[in-house]
C-alpha positions as CSV (number, residue, x, y, z in Angstrom):
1,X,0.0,0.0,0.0
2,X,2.7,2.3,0.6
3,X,3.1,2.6,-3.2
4,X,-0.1,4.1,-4.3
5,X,0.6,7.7,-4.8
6,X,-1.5,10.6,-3.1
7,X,-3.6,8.2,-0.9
8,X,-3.4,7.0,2.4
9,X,-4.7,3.8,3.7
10,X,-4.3,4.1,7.8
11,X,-7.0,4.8,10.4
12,X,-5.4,8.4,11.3
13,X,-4.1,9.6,8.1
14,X,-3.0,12.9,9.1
15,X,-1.0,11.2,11.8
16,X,0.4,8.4,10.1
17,X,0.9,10.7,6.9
18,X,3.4,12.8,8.9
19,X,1.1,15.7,9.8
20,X,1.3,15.7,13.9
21,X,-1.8,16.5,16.0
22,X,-2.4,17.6,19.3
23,X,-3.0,14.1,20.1
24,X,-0.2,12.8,18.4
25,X,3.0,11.3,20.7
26,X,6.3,10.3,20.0
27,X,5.1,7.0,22.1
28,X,2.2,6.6,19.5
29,X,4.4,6.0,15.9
30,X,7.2,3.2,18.2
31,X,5.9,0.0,16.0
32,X,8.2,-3.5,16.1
33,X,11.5,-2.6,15.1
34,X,15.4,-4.2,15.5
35,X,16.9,-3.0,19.1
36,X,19.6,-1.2,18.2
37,X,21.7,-0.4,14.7
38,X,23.4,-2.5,12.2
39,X,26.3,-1.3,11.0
40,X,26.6,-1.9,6.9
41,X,30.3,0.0,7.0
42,X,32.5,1.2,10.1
43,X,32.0,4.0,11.3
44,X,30.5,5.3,8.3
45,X,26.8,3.9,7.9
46,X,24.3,1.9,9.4
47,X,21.0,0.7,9.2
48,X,17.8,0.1,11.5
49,X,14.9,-2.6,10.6
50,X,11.8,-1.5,11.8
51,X,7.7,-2.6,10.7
52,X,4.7,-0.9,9.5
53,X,1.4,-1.2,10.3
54,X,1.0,-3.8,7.5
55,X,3.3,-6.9,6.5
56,X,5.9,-4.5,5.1
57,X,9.3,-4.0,6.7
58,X,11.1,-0.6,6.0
59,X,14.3,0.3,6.9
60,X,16.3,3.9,8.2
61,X,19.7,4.8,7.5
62,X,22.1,6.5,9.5
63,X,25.6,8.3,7.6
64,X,28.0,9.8,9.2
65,X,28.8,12.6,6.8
66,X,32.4,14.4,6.7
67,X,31.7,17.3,9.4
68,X,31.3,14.6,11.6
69,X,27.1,15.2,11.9
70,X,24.6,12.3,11.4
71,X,22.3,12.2,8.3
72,X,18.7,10.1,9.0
73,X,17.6,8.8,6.0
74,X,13.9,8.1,6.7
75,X,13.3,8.6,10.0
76,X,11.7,5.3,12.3
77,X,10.5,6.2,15.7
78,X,12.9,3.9,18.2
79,X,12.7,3.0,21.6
80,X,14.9,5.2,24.0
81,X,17.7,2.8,24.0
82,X,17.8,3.3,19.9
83,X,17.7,7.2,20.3
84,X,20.7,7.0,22.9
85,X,23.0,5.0,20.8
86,X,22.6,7.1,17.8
87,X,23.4,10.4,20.1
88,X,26.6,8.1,20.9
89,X,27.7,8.5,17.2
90,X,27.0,12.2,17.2
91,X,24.7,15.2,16.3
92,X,22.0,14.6,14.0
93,X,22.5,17.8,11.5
94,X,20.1,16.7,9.0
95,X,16.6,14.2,8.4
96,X,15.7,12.9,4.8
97,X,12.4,12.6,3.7
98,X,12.8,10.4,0.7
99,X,9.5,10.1,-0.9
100,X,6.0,11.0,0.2
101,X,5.6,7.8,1.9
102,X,8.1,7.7,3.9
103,X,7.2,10.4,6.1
104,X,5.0,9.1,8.6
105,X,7.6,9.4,11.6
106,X,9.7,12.2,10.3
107,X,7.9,15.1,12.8
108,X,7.7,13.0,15.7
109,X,11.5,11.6,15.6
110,X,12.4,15.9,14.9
111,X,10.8,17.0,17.8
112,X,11.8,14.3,20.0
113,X,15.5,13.2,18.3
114,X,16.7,16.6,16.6
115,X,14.5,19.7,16.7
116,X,18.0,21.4,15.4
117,X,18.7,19.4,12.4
118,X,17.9,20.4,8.7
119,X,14.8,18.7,7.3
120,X,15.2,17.8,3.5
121,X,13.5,16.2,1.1
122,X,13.7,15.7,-2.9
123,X,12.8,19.0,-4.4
124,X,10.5,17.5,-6.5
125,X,8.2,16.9,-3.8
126,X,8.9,20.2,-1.3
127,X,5.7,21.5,-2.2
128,X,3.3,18.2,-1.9
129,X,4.8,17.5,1.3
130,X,3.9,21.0,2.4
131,X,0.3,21.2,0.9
132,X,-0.5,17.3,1.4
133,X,1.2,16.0,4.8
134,X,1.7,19.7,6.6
135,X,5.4,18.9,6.9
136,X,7.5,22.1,5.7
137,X,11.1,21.2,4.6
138,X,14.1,23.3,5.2
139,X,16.1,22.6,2.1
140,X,16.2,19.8,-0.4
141,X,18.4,16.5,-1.3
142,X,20.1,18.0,-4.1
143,X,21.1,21.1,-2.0
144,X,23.0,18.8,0.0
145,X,24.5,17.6,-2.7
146,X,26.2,21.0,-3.8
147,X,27.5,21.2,-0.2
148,X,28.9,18.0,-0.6
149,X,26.7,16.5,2.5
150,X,25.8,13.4,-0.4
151,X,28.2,12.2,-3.6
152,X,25.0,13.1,-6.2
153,X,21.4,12.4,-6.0
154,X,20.7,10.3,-8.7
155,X,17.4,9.9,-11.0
156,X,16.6,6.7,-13.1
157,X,15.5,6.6,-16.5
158,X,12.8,5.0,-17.7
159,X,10.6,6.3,-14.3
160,X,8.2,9.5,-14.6
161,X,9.8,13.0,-14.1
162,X,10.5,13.9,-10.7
163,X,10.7,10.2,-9.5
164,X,12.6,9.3,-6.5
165,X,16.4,10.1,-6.1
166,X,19.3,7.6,-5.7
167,X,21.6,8.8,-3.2
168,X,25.2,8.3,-3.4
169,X,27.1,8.7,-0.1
170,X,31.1,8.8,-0.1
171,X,32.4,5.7,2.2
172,X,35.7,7.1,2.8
173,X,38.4,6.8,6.0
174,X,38.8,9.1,8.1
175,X,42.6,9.5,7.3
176,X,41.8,9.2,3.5
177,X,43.9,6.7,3.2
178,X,42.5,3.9,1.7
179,X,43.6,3.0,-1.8
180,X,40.4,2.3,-3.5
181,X,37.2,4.8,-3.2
182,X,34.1,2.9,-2.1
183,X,30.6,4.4,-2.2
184,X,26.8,2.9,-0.8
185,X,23.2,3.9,-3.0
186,X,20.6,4.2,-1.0
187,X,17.2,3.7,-3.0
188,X,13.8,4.1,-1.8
189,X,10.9,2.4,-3.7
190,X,12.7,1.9,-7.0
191,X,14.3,-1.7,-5.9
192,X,13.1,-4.3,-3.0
193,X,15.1,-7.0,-1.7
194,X,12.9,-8.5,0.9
195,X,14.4,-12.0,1.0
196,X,11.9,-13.3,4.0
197,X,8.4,-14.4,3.2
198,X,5.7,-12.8,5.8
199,X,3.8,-15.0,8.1
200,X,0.3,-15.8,7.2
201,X,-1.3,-16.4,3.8
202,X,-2.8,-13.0,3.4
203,X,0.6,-11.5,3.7
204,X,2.0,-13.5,1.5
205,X,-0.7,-13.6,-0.9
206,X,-0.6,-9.9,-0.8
207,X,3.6,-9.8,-1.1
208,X,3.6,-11.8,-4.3
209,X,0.8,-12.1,-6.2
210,X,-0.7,-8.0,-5.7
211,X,2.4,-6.1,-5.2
212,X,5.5,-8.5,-6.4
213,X,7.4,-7.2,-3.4
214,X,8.7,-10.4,-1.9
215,X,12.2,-11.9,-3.4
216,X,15.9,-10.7,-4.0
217,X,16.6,-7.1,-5.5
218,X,14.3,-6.2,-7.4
219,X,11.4,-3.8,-9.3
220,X,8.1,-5.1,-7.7
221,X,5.2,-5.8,-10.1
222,X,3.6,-3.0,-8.6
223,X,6.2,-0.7,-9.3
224,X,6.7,-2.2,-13.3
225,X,3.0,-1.8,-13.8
226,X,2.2,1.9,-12.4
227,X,5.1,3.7,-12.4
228,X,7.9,2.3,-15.1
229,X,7.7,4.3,-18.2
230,X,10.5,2.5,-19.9
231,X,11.8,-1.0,-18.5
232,X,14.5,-1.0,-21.0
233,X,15.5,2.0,-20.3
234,X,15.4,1.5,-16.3
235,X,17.2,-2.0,-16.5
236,X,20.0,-0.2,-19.0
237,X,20.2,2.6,-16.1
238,X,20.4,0.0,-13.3
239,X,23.1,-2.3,-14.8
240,X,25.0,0.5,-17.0
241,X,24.7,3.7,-16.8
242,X,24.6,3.7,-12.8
243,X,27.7,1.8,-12.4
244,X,29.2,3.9,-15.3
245,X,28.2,6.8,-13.4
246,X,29.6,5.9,-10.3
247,X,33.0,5.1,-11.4
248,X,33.7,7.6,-14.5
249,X,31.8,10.7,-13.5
250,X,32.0,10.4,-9.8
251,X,35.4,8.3,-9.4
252,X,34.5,5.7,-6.8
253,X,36.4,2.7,-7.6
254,X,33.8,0.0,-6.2
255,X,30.0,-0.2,-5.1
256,X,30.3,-1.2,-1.2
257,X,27.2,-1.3,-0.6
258,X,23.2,-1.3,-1.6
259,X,20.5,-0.2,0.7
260,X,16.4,0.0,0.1
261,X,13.8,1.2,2.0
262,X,12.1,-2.0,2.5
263,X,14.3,-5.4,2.5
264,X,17.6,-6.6,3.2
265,X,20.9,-4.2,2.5
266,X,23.8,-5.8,0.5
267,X,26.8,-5.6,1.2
268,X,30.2,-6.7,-0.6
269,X,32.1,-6.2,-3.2
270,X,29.6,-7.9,-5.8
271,X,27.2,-5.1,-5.8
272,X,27.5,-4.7,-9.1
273,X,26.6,-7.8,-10.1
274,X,23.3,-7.5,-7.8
275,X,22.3,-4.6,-10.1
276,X,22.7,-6.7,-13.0
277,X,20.3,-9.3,-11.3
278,X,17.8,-6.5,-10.6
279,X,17.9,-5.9,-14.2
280,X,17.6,-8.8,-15.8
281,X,14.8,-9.5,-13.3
282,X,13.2,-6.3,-14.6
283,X,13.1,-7.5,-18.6
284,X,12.0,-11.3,-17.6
């Protein structure tokens, strides 16, 4: 469900949308989630399982960018324990709002995590996340990207104008020493790699045979049907130009690591060949 543009499906939708009432606590949003981060590269990045009201997991990021500041990539609201071994990697300086629907704890974790920090979100949604979910941003992704906060912010082809953005985020040493420049993309909705069936029939009915979002990386059916405008386009941006773009315009020597917003992050130096997969998956 979290898919369907423009439209909530939750009891409270201005709450679970991202637009916080009177009546709305931090308490309120904590759903099932992992008890405490996973780190994908040291010191550098890590990653947080958490649930959704429905059979979906979703994930939240956490990059240590070079000023030494925490970015939150799609803020989860955590259990106290979570929210004090984050503050033990440092200040959170900025929160990403990815996509409109992946907003539903991103006021609640500000107020409570990091009322300083920048909110920012994909300018191509600034205004729809004012107008429809209440939540005014402080600056966008791609501004980020000019400060050097993010590598680039990257958008497929093949997908409608103003899609999501790919983020690219520099895993470098501390002492810039290492001989080889590694780099992690972050999607949102573009690729799943939910390796895990759900319990129950429903869920899984629902996981493979209405939305396609259940196996390794991958465009769900969902996805192929209502918002690819171009699959041969998308699977030649996945396998080619992406990693071509990676290494020639941006200089990154290897792909380290893969994250999505709902499944299982990969990491290794095989990446590449993972977006291959995804693509070939895309044209079967």
């Amino acid at each position: 469900f979290v898919l369907l543009p423009n439209t909530n499906y939750f009891p409270d939708c201005a709450t679970m949308g991202g637009r916080a009432s009177k009546e709305d606590t931090y308490e309120a949003h904590i759903l099932p989630h992992d008890a405490r981060l996973t780190a994908l590269w040291p010191d550098r990045l890590w990653i947080l399982k958490g649930s959704l009201p429905f059979p979906l997991p979703r994930n939240m990021l956490v990059y240590r960018a070079r000023s030494g500041g925490l970015v939150v990539w799609s803020a989860i609201a955590v259990a106290e324990a979570v929210l004090e071994e984050i503050a033990r990697l440092g200040p959170i300086e900025v929160l990403v709002i990815p996509s409109l629907h992946h907003c539903m704890d991103a006021v609640v974790f500000r107020a409570k995590a990091a009322p300083n920090a920048r909110l920012v979100c994909p300018a191509s949604i600034r205004a729809a996340l004012e107008t429809k979910k209440g939540i005014a941003c402080d600056g966008t992704i791609e501004e980020l990207v000019e400060r050097g906060t993010f590598a680039a912010a990257l958008t497929a082809d093949g997908m409608p104008e103003g899609g999501e953005l790919a983020i690219v985020l520099d895993l470098f040493a501390d002492d810039d020493t290492a001989p080889t420049r590694r780099c992690a993309v972050a999607f949102c909705d573009l690729l799943f790699n939910i390796l895990d069936e759900p319990d129950g029939w429903f869920a899984k009915f629902v996981g493979t045979r209405v939305f396609g979002s259940i196996g390794p990386l991958h465009v769900t059916s969902f996805g192929k049907r209502f918002f690819v405008t171009d699959k041969h386009a998308l699977a030649r941006w996945i396998s080619t130009v992406l990693p071509e773009h990676l290494a020639s315009t941006l200089g990154f020597s290897t792909l380290g690591v893969i994250t999505v917003a709902h499944g299982d992050a990969i990491v290794g130096d095989d990446c590449r060949r993972h977006l291959d997969l995804a693509a070939q998956r895309l044209l079967a």
